[in-house]
C-alpha positions in Angstrom: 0.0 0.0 0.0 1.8 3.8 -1.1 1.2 6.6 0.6 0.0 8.3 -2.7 -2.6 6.0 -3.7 -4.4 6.0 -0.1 -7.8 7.8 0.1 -9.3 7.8 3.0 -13.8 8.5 3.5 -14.9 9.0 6.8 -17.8 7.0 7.9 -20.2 6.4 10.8 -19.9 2.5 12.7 -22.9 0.8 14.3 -22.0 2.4 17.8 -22.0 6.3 16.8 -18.4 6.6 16.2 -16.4 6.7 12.9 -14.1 5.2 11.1 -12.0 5.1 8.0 -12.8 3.5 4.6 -9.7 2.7 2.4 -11.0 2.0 -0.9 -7.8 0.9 -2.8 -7.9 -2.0 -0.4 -11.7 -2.5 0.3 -10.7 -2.1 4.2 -12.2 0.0 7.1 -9.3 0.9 10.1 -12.2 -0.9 12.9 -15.2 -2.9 12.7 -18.0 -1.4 11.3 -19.9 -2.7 14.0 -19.0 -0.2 16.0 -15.6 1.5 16.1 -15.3 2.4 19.8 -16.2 -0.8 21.3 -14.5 -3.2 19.4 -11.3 -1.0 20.6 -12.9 -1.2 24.2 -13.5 -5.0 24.3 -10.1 -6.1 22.7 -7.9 -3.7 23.4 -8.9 -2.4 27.0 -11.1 -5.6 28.5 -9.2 -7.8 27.2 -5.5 -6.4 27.8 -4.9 -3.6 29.6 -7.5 -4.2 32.6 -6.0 -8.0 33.0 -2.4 -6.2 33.3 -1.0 -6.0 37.0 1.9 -3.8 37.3 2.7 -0.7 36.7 3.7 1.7 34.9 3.0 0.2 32.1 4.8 0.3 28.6 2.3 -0.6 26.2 3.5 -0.9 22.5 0.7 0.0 19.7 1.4 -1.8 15.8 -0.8 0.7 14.0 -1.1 4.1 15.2 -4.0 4.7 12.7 -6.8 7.5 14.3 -5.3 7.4 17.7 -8.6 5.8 18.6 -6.6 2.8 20.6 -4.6 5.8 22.2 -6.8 7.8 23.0 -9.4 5.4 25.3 -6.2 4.0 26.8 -5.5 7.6 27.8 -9.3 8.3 29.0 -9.1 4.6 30.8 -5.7 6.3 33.0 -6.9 9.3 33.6 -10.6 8.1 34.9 -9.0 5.2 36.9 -6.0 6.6 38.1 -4.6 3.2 38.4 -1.4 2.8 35.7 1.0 5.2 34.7 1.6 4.8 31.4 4.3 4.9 28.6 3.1 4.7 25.0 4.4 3.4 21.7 2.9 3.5 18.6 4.0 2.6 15.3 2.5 3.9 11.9 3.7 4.4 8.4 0.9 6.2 7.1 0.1 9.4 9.5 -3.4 10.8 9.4 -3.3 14.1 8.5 -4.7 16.9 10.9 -7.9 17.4 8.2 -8.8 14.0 8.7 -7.9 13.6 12.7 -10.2 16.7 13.0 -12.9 15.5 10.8 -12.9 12.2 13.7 -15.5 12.4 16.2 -14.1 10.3 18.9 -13.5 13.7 21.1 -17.1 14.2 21.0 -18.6 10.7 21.6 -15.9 8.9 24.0 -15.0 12.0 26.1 -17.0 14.9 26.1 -15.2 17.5 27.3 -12.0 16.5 26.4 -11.3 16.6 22.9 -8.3 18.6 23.1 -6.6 15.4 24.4 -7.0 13.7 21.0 -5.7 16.6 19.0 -2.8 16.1 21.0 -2.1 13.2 20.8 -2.0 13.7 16.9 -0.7 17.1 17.3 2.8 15.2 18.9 6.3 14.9 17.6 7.0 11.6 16.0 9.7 9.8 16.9 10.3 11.6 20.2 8.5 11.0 23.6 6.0 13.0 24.6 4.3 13.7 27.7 0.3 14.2 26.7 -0.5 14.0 31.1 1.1 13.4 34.3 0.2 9.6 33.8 0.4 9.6 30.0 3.7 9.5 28.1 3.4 9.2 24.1 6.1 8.4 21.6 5.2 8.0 18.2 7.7 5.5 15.8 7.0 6.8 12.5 8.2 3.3 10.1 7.2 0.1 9.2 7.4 -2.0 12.0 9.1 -4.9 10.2 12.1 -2.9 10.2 12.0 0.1 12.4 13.8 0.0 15.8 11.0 -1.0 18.9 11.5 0.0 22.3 12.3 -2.4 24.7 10.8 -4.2 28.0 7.1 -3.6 26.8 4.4 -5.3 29.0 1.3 -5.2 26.1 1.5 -5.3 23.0 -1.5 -3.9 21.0 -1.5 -5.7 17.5 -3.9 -3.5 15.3 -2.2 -3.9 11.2 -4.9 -4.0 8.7 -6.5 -7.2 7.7 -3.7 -10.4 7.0 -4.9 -10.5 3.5 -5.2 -7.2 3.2 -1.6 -6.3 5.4 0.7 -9.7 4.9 3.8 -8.0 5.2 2.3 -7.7 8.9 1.2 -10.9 9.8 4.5 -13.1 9.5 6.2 -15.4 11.8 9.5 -12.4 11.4 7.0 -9.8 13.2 6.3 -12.3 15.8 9.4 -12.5 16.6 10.7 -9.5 17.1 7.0 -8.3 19.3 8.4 -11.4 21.3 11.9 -10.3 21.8 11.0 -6.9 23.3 8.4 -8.2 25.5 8.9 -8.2 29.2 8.5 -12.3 30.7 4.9 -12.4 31.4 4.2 -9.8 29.0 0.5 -9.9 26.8 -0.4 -9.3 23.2 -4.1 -8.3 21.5 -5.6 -8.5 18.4 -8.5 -9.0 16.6 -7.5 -11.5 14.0 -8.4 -15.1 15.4 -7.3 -16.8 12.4 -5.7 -20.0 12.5 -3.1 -19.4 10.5 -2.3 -16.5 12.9 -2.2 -18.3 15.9 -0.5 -20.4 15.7 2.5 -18.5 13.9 2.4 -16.6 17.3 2.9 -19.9 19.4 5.7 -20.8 17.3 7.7 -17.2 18.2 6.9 -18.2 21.8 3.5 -16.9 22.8 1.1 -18.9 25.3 -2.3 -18.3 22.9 -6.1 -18.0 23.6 -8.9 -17.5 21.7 -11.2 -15.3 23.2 -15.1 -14.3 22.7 -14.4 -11.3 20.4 -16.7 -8.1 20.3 -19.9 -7.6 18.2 -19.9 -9.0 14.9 -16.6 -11.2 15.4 -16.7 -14.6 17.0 -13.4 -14.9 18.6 -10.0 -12.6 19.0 -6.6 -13.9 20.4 -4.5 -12.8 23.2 -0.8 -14.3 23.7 0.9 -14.7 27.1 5.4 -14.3 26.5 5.3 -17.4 29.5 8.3 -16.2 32.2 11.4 -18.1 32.1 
């Protein structure tokens, strides 16, 4: 996928909240069943809230709206109970037309919308702190080759579709997520395909297939088992 063949139309999900259409690819960024709690259910539920530590270094494949981002950064900031350090990859940054067109500020957290725009609004490749429990670095790169940060204790796996993204979904990226993982460390995604699965177990991961959120089945979270 180049950078100057993607178009990107805005449109509404089942739950109120948008998402992103990419044509050339026949691919929305979330589920069309509703954008905000698909992120909620696999991302939050089904990672962050079963993490026990802190802080926590969280590492994001897929930067895309910021929509992961920014409900991990309401989650902190209405719980009070991680601090946390942020990393997100992304090749293809939104620009601020299209991060302003989103209306996550507006339907997630009233009030607050000023929060998303930053964390769009922040310097890639440099950390950045968005609140007193919130510190963002963006990677701009491709995360096959791009240099991750280190010790991470979740790893959010959100890369487009396998057959839409298979550069993404290879036993080589499983391998270096595992590598920088603390022992004991979790990764998320929606994908629960087979093939996925158990390409993960082979780099090292524990696997589970889990009840996935409306309109998907099953999702899969991976366990980096300590040693």
């Amino acid at each position: 996928m180049q950078e100057d063949r993607i178009k990107r139309e805005l449109q509404f999900t089942a739950d109120g909240s948008h998402t992103l259409f990419v044509p050339s690819i026949n691919e929305h960024y979330h589920s069309v069943n509703g954008a905000v709690q698909e992120s909620k259910h696999i991302f939050l539920e089904a990672g962050l809230h079963h993490i026990q530590k802190g802080p926590v270094r969280i590492l994001e494949i897929g930067f895309g709206t910021g929509l992961n981002a920014f409900l991990t950064l309401q989650d902190v900031e209405q719980n009070n109970n991680h601090t946390i350090d942020y990393f997100s990859v992304e090749l293809y940054p939104l620009d601020m037309e299209t991060v302003q067109s989103l209306n996550y500020g507006e339907v997630i957290w009233p009030g607050h919308k000023d929060l998303f725009h930053a964390l769009h609004a922040a310097k890639w490749n440099t950390p950045v702190k968005i609140t007193g429990n919130f510190s963002l670095h963006k990677i701009e790169g491709d995360g096959n080759t791009c240099e991750l940060p280190t010790d991470i204790d979740l790893i959010y796996f959100d890369a487009f579709a396998p057959e839409k993204q298979p550069e993404m979904w290879r036993r080589s990226v499983y391998d270096r997520l595992f590598t920088c993982m603390m022992p004991g460390g979790m990764i998320v995604t929606y994908c629960a395909k087979g093939a996925v699965r158990r390409e993960m177990e082979a780099a090292g991961f524990e696997m589970s297939r889990l009840p996935g959120p409306p309109g998907k089945r099953h999702m899969l979270r991976g366990i980096k088992n300590k040693r």
